[in-house]
C-alpha positions as CSV (number, residue, x, y, z in Angstrom):
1,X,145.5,152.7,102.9
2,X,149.2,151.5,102.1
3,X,150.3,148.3,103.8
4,X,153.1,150.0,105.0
5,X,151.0,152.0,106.7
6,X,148.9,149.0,108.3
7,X,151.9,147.3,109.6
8,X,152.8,149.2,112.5
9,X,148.7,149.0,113.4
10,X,148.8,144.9,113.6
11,X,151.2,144.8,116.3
12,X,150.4,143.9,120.1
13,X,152.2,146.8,121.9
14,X,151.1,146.7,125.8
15,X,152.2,143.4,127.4
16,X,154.5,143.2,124.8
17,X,158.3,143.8,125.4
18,X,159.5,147.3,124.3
19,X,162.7,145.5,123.1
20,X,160.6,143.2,120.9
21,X,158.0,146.0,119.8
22,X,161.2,147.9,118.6
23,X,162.6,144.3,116.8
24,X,159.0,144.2,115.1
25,X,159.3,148.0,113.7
26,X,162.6,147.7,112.7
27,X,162.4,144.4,110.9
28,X,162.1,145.6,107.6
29,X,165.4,147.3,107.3
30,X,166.9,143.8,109.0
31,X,169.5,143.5,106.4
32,X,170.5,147.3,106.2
33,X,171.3,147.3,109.8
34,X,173.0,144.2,110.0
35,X,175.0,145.5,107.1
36,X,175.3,148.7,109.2
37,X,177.1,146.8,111.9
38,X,179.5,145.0,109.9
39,X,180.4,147.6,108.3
40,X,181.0,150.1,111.7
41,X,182.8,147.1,113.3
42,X,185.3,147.5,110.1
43,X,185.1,151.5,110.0
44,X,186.1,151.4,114.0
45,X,189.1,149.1,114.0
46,X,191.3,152.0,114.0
47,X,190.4,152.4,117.9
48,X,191.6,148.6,119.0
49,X,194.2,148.3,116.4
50,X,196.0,151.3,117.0
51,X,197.5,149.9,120.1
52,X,198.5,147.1,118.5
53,X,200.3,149.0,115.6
54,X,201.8,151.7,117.6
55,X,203.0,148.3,119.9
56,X,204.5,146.8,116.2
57,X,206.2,150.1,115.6
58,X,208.0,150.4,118.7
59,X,209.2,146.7,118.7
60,X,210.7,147.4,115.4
61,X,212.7,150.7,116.4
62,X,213.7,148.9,119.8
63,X,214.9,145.8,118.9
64,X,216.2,146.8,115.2
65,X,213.9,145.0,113.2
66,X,213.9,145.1,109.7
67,X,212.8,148.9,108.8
68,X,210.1,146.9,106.5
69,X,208.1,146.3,109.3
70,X,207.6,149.7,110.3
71,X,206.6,150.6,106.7
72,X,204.2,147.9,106.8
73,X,202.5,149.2,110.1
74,X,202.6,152.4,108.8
75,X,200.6,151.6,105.8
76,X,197.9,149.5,107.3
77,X,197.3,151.9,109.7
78,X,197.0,154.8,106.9
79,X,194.8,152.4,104.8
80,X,192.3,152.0,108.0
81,X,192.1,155.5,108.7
82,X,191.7,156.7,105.0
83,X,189.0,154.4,104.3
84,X,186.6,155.3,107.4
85,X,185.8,158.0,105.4
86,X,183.8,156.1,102.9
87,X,182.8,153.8,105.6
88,X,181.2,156.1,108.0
89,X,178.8,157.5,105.0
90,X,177.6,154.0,104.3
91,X,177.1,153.1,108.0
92,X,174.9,156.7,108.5
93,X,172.9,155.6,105.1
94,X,172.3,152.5,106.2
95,X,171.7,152.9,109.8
96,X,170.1,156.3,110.0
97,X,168.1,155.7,106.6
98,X,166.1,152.9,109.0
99,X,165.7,154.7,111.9
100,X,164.5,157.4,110.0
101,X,162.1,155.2,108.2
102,X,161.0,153.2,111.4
103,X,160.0,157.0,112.9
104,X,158.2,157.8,109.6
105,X,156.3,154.6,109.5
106,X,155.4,155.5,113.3
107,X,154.2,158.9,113.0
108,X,152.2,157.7,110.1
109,X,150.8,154.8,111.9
110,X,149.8,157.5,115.0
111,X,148.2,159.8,112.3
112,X,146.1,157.3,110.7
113,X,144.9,156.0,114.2
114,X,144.2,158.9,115.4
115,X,141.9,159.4,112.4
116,X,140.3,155.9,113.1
117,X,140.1,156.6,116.9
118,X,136.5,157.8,118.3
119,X,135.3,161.4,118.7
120,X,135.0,160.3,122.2
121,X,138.3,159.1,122.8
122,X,139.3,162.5,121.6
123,X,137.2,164.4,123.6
124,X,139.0,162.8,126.5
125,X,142.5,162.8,125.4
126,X,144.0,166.0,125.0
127,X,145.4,167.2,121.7
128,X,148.2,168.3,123.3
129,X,149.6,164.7,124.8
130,X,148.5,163.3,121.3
131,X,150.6,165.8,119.7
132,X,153.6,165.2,121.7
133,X,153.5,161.2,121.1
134,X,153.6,162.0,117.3
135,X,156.5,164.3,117.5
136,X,158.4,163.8,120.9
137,X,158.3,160.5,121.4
138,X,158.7,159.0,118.2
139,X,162.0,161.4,117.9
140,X,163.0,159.8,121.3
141,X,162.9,156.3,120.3
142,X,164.9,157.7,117.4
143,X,167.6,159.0,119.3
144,X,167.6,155.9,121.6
145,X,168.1,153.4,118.7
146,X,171.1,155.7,116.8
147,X,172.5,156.7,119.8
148,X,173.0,153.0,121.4
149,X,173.6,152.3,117.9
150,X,176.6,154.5,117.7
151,X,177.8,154.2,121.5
152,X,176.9,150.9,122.1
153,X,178.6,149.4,119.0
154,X,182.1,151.9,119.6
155,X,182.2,150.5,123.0
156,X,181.1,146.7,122.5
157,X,183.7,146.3,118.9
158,X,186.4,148.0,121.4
159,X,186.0,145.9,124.6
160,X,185.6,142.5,121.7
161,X,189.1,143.7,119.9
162,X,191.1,145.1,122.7
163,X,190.4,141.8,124.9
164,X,191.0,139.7,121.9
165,X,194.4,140.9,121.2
166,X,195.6,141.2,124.7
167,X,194.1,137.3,124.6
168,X,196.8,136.6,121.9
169,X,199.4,138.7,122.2
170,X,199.8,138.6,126.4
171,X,197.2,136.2,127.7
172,X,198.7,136.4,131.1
173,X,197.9,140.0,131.3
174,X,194.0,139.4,130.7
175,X,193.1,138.2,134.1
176,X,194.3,141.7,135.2
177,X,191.9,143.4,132.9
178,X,188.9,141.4,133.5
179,X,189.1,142.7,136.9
180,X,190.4,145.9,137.0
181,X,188.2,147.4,133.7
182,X,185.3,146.7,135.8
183,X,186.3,148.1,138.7
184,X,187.8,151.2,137.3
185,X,184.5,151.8,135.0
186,X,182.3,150.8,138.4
187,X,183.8,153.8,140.3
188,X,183.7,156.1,137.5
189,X,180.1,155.4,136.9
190,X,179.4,155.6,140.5
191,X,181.1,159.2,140.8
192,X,178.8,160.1,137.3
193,X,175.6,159.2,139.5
194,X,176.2,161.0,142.1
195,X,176.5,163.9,139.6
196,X,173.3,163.6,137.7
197,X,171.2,163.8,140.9
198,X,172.6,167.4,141.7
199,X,172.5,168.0,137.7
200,X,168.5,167.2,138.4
201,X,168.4,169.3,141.0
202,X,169.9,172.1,139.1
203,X,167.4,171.4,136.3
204,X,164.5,171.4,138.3
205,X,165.9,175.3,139.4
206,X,166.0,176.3,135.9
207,X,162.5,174.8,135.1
208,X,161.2,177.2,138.0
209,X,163.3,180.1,137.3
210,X,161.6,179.6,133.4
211,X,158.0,179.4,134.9
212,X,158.5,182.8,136.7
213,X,159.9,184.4,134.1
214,X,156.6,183.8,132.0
215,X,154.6,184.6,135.0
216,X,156.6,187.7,135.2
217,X,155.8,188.9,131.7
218,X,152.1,188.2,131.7
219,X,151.7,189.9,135.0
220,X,153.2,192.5,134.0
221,X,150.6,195.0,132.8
222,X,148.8,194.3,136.1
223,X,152.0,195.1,137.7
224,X,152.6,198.3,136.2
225,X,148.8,199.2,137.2
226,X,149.3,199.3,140.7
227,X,153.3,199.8,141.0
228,X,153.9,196.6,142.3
229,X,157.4,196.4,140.3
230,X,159.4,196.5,143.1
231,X,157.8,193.4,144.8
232,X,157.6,191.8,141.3
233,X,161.9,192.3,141.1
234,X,162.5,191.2,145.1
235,X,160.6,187.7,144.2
236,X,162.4,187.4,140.8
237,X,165.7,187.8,142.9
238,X,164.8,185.1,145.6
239,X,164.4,182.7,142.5
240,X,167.5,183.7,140.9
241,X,169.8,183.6,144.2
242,X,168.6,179.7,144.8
243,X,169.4,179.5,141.2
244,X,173.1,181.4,141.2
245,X,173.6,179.0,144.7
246,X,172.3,175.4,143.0
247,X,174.5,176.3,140.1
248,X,177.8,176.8,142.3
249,X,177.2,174.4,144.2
250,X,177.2,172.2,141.3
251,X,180.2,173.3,139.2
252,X,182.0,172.6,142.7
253,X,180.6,169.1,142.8
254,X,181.5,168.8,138.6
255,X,185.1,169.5,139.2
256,X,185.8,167.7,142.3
257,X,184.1,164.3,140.9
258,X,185.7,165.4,137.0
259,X,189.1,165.5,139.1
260,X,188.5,162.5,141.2
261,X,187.4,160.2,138.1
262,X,190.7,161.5,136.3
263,X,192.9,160.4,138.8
264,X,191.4,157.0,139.5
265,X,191.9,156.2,135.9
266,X,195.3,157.3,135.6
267,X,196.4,155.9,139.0
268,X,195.4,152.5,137.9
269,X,196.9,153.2,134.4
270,X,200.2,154.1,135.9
271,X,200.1,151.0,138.3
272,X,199.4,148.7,135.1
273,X,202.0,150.3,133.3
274,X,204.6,150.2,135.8
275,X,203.6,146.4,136.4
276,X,204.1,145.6,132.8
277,X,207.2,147.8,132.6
278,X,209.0,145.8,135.6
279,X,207.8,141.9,134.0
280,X,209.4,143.3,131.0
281,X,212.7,144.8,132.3
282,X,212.7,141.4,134.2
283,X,212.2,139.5,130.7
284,X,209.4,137.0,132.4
285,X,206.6,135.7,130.2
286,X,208.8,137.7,127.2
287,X,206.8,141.0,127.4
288,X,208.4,143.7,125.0
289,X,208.7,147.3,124.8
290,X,205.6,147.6,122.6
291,X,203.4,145.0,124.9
292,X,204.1,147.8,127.7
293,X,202.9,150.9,125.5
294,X,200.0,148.7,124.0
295,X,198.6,147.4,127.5
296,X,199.0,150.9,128.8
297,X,196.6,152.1,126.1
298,X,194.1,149.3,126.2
299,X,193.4,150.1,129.9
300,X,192.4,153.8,129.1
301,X,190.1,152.8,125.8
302,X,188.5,149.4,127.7
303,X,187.7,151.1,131.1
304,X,186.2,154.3,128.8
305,X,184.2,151.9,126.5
306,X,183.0,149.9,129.9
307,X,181.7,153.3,131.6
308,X,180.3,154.4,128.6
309,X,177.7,151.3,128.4
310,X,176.9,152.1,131.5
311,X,175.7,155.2,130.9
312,X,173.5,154.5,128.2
313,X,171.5,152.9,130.6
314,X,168.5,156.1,131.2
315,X,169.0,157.0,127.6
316,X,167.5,153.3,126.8
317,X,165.1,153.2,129.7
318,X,163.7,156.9,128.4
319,X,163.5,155.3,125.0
320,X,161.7,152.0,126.0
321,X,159.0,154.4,127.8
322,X,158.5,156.1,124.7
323,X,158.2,152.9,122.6
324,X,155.3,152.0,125.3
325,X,153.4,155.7,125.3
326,X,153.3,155.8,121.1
327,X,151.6,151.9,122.0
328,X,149.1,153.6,124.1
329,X,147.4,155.8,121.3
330,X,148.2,152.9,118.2
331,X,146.5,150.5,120.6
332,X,143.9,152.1,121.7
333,X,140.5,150.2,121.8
334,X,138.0,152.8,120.8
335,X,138.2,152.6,117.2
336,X,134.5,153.6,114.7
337,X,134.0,150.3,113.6
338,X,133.4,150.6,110.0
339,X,134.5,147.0,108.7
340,X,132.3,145.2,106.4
341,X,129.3,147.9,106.9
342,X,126.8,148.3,103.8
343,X,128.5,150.9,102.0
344,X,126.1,154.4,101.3
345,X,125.6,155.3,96.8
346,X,122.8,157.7,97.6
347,X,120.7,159.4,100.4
348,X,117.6,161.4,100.8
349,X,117.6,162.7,103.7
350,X,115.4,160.9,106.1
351,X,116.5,160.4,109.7
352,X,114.5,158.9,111.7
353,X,114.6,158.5,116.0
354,X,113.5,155.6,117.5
355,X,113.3,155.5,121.2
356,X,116.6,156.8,121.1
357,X,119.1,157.3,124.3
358,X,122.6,158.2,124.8
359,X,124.3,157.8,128.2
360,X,128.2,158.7,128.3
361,X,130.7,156.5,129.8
362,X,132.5,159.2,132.0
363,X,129.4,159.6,134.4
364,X,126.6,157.0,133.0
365,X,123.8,159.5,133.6
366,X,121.6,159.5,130.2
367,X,122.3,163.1,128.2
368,X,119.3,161.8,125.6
369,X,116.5,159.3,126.8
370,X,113.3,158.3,125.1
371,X,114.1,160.8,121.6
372,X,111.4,159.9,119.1
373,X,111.4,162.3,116.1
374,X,111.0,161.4,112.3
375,X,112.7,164.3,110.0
376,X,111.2,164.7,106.4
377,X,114.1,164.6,103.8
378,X,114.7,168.5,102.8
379,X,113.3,169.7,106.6
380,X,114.6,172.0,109.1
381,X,114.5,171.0,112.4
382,X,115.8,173.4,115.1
383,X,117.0,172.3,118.4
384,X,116.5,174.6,121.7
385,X,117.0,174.6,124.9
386,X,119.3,175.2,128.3
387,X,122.5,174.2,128.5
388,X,123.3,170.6,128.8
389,X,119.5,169.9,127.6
390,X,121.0,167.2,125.4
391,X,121.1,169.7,122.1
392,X,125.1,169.0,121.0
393,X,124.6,164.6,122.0
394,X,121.8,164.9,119.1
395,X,124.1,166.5,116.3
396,X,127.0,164.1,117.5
397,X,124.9,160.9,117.2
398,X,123.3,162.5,113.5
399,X,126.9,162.7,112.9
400,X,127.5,158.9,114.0
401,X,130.4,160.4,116.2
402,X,128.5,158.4,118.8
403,X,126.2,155.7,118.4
404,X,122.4,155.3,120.4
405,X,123.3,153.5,124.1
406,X,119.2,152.3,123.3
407,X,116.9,152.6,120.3
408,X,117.7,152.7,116.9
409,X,118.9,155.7,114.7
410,X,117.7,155.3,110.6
411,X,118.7,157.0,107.6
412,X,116.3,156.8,105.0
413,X,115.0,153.6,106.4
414,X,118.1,151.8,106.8
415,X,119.9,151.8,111.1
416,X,122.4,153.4,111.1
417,X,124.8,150.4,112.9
418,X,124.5,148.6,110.2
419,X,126.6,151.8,107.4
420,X,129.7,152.4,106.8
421,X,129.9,156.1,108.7
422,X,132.6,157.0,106.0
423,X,130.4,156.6,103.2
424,X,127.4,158.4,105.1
425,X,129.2,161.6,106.0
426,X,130.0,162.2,102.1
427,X,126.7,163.6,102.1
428,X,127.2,165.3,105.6
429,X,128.2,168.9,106.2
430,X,128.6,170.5,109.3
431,X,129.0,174.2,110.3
432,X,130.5,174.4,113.5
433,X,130.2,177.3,116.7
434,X,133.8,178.3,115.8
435,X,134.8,177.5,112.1
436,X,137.9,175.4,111.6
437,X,140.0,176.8,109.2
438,X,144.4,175.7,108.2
439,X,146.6,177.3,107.5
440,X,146.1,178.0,103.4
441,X,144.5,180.2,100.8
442,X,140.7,180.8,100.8
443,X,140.5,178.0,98.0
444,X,142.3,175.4,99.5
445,X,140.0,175.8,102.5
446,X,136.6,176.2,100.9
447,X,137.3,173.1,98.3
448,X,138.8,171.4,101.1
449,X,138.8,167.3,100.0
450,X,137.3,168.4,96.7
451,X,139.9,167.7,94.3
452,X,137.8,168.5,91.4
453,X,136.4,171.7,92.4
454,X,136.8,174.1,89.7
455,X,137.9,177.8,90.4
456,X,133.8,178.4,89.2
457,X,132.5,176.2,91.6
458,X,134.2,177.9,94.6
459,X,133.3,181.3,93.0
460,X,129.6,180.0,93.5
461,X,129.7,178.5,96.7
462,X,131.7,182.1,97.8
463,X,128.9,183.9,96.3
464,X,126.2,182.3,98.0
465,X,128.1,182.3,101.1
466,X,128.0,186.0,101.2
467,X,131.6,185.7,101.1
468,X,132.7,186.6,97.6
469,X,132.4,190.3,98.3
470,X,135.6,190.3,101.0
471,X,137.5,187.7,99.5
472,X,137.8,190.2,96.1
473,X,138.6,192.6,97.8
474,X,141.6,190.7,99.5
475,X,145.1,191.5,97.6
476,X,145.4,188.1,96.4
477,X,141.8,186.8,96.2
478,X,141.2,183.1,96.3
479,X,144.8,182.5,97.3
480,X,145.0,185.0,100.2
481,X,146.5,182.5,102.8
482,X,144.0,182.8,105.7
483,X,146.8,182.2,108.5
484,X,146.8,179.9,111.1
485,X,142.9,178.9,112.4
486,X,142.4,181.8,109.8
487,X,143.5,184.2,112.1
488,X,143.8,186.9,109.3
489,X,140.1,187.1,109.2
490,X,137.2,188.5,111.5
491,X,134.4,186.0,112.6
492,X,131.9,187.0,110.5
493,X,134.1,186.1,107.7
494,X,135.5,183.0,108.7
495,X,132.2,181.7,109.7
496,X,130.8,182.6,105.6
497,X,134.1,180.7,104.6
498,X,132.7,177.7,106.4
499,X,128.7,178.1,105.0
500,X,131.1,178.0,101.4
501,X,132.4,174.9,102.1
502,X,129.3,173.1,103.9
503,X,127.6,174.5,100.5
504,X,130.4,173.1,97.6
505,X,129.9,170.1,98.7
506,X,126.0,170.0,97.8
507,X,125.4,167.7,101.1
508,X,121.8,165.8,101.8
509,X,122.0,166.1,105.4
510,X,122.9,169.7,106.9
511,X,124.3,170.5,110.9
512,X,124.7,173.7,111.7
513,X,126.0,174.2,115.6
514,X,125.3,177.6,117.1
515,X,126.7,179.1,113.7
516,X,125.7,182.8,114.2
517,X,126.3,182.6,118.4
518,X,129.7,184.3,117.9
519,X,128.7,187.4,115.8
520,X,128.3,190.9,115.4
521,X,124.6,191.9,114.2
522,X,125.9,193.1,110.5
523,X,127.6,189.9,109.9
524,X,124.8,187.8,111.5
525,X,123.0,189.1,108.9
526,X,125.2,188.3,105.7
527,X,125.5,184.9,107.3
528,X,121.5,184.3,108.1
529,X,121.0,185.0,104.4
530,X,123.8,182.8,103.1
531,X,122.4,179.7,105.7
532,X,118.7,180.6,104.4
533,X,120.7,179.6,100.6
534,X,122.4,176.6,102.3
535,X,119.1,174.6,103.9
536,X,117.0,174.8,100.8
537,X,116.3,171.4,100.1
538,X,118.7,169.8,102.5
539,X,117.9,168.4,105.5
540,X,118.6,170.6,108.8
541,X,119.5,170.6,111.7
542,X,120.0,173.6,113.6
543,X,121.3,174.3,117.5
544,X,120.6,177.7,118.1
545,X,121.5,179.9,121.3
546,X,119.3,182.9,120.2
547,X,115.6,182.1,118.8
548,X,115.6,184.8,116.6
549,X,117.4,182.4,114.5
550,X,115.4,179.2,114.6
551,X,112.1,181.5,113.5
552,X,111.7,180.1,110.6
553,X,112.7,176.7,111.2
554,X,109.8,173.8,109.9
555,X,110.0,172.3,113.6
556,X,111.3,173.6,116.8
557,X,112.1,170.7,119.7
558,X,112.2,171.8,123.0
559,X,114.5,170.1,125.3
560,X,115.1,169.7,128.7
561,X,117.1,167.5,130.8
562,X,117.7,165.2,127.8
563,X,114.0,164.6,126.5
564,X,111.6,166.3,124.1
565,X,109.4,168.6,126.0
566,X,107.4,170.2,122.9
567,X,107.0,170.1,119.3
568,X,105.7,172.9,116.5
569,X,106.5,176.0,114.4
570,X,107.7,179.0,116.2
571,X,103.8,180.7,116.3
572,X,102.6,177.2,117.8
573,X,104.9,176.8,120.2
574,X,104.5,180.4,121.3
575,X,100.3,180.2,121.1
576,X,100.8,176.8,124.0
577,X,102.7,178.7,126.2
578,X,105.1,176.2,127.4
579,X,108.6,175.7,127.7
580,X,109.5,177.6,124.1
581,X,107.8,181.0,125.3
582,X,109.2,180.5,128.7
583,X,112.9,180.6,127.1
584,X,111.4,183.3,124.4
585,X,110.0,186.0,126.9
586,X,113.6,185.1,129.2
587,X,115.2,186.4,126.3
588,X,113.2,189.0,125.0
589,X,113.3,190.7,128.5
């Protein structure tokens, strides 16, 4: 695994600062953003000089300077403005190249947890929530960093500018500003506060009106079946006239508080103007023409810049809550502990149950207790019983997605706490209730982490899959994509697809979870004879709802209520008369 990758894994996320988790993930790309700052401080000057030029200008035209000045004013001001061009280009490279970097080192970092993370972590965290840390959060701490980035800096290099150069040029007039910026940007801000709770409530109207609208469309062959349209319209209308009302109300509420914000501003600007107009007709603390137009034109920029760093406030706090949900998942403590564990070259194929038990967290109650069973390398073992007999805990701890609570598990001799689990399930192949398939062509999904696999190889493990006689007759043959969870195919052949790749891999140890439960009788068939080709020589082991398929099994165990209740061939079991013909005559009849 890259280091880079590792990084992002080291950190200590919960009880740790969002602000400095964010420092931490950024701190490779320190010297790109700082050079991202400087140069947006340069590439924004245009916004607090202006003033100060168009302030120059009007000097020189009022009190008859030399016309050079104006010509120099002129060109500076051209000169800043041309070259923000060239500027802005770097500043996105640099500052968006590390945010785009810091979310890529994130997702990756999520990814390769979430491969590291326990079967029973995922079992109890949906796939869904896991999904939407990878993509929506990270792309929300994104948007927090470039957006406060962008906003932020505008408004921060123009209050730093503007307050500078009303310092020097008309010191008396800062006082003013210091107090009546805030003030102005307070009330704005206020007004924009009372506007995003109606903007909520508005939302929240939209949300339902979307929900209905689905419920609508689902209902609506059900609908149609009993003529229920008309009732199905009158409730879509009641939703839509709360929405039509909530939306007027707030366009009302937008324009009154739009208005109202507008003439705050330019009331105050007027009032500072006019101020500045009369010390300057009045000649006190020398004020000129230009003083009046630049002063006039810092209070609009300064009071917008103030407001505006106000109202990044919920975009940061959203951000800062994302930063702390992706730290849920890359912190989480249920990591398969596979550090420093004797690695696996070879295996026969003993496994061996010692007293084994299994108890899961969620309700403590024991789903295995008191499993002794020692399994021949190259035997079948089938596993029967009702449901929640203990059957699926079995394959999961053969697996190692879950390790004995009590006892001791072996592989050919050896416990099993002691392996590296990677190294183990090399020689591991499982064929699942419902086979997992991508989205790719037939080969990619047979030959799936076999690199090396030769188009021969999969021809073979097709062939004894049963499945070589569909996939020919597909238009493109091995690279017929199979669509998503190979929805382009029937069950029967997905589930062959599936025996193909369990058998390409040649495994020693061989799980087969209610494979056929799923089928028609034609493709049961095909698949029985393609699993009868897969156990040979491997050891089995088989959960099976119908017993028709564990017949021929070496050894059926009976469960029940997490223990082995019996132990023998399919005519033994049936000659004792226990719990195996009890489940054989219930399904028989």
């Amino acid at each position: 695994m890259a280091s880079s990758h590792e990084r992002p894994l080291d950190h200590r996320y919960l009880g740790e600062h969002p602000i400095r988790t964010l420092a931490y993930l950024l701190r490779a790309d320190r010297r790109r953003l700082a050079g991202a700052v400087v140069v947006f401080t340069v590439k924004h000057s245009p916004v607090w000089l202006l003033p100060l030029i168009t302030a120059s200008i009007i000097d020189t035209v009022v009190q008859h300077q030399p016309i050079g000045r104006l010509w120099t004013s002129t060109g500076v001001i051209m000169f800043i403005l041309v070259v923000n061009y060239p500027l802005h280009l770097l500043y996105v490279r640099l500052l968006y190249g590390s945010v785009r970097r810091m979310g890529t080192t994130l997702r990756s970092a999520l990814c390769t947890r979430m491969q590291q993370l326990s079967i029973g972590y995922h079992s109890r965290v949906s796939a869904g929530v896991l999904q939407a840390k990878v993509v929506r959060d990270v792309e929300t701490v994104e948007q927090m960093v470039q957006q406060t980035a962008e906003t932020g800096l505008g408004a921060l290099t123009v209050l730093t500018g503007g307050l500078v150069i009303i310092g020097v040029r008309t010191p008396e007039f800062l006082p003013v500003f210091l107090v009546v910026v805030p003030a102005a940007a307070l009330l704005v801000a206020r007004l924009r506060a009372r506007l995003r709770t109606h903007n909520e409530h508005f939302r929240h109207e939209v949300e339902t009106l979307s929900s209905r609208v689905t419920e609508m469309t689902r209902l609506i062959p059900v609908t149609r079946a009993h003529g229920l349209e008309g009732k199905a319209l009158r409730r879509m209308d009641g939703t839509l006239h709360r929405l039509l009302t909530s939306g007027m109300r707030l366009d009302l509420i937008n324009g009154r508080f739009g208005s109202l914000s507008w003439v705050v501003l330019n009331v105050v600007g007027v009032l500072v103007l006019a101020g500045a107009a009369l010390i300057s007709y009045y000649e006190v603390w020398g004020v000129t023409a230009g003083d009046v137009v630049m002063l006039s034109a810092f209070l609009t920029t300064l009071t917008n810049s103030t407001t505006t760093l106000a109202s990044l406030a919920p975009v940061i706090t959203k951000g800062l809550e994302s930063v702390r949900s992706v730290g849920e998942v890359l912190q989480a403590p249920e990591l398969e502990d596979n550090e420093g564990k004797a690695e696996l070259a070879s295996l026969r194929g003993a496994v061996t149950f010692e007293n084994v038990g299994y108890a899961y967290e969620s309700d403590g109650r024991p789903a295995v207790r008191d499993f002794d069973l020692a399994v021949r390398p190259g035997e079948t073992v089938a596993l029967v019983g009702a449901s929640g007999a203990g059957k699926s805990t079995v394959l999961n701890l053969v697996i190692g997605f879950i390790r004995p609570t009590s006892g001791r598990l072996l592989l050919d001799g050896t416990d099993m706490n002691t392996l590296d689990l990677r190294t183990y399930r090399r020689f591991v192949s499982v064929v699942p209730q419902e086979s997992i398939l991508f989205d790719g062509t037939i080969r990619e999904n047979v030959a799936y982490g076999m690199d090396d696999a030769d188009e021969e190889t999969v021809r073979a493990a097709l062939r004894d899959a049963n499945a070589l006689e569909f996939v020919d007759r597909l238009p493109q043959g091995l690279d017929t994509l199979v669509g998503e969870r190979g929805a382009r195919l029937s069950g029967g052949q997905r589930q062959r697809l599936a025996i193909a790749r369990a058998l390409i891999r040649d495994p020693r140890v061989l799980i087969l979870d209610e494979a056929t439960s799923a089928l028609d009788t034609r493709s049961e068939a095909l698949v029985q004879q393609a699993l009868a080709r897969l156990l040979r020589g491997r050891t089995t082991f088989v959960v099976a709802h119908r017993l028709s398929t564990v017949r021929g099994a070496d050894r059926i165990v009976v469960m029940g209520d997490g223990r082995i209740q019996e132990i023998g061939t399919h005519e033994e079991l049936l000659r004792r008369g226990g719990a195996y013909t009890a489940l054989h005559s219930g399904q028989a009849a």
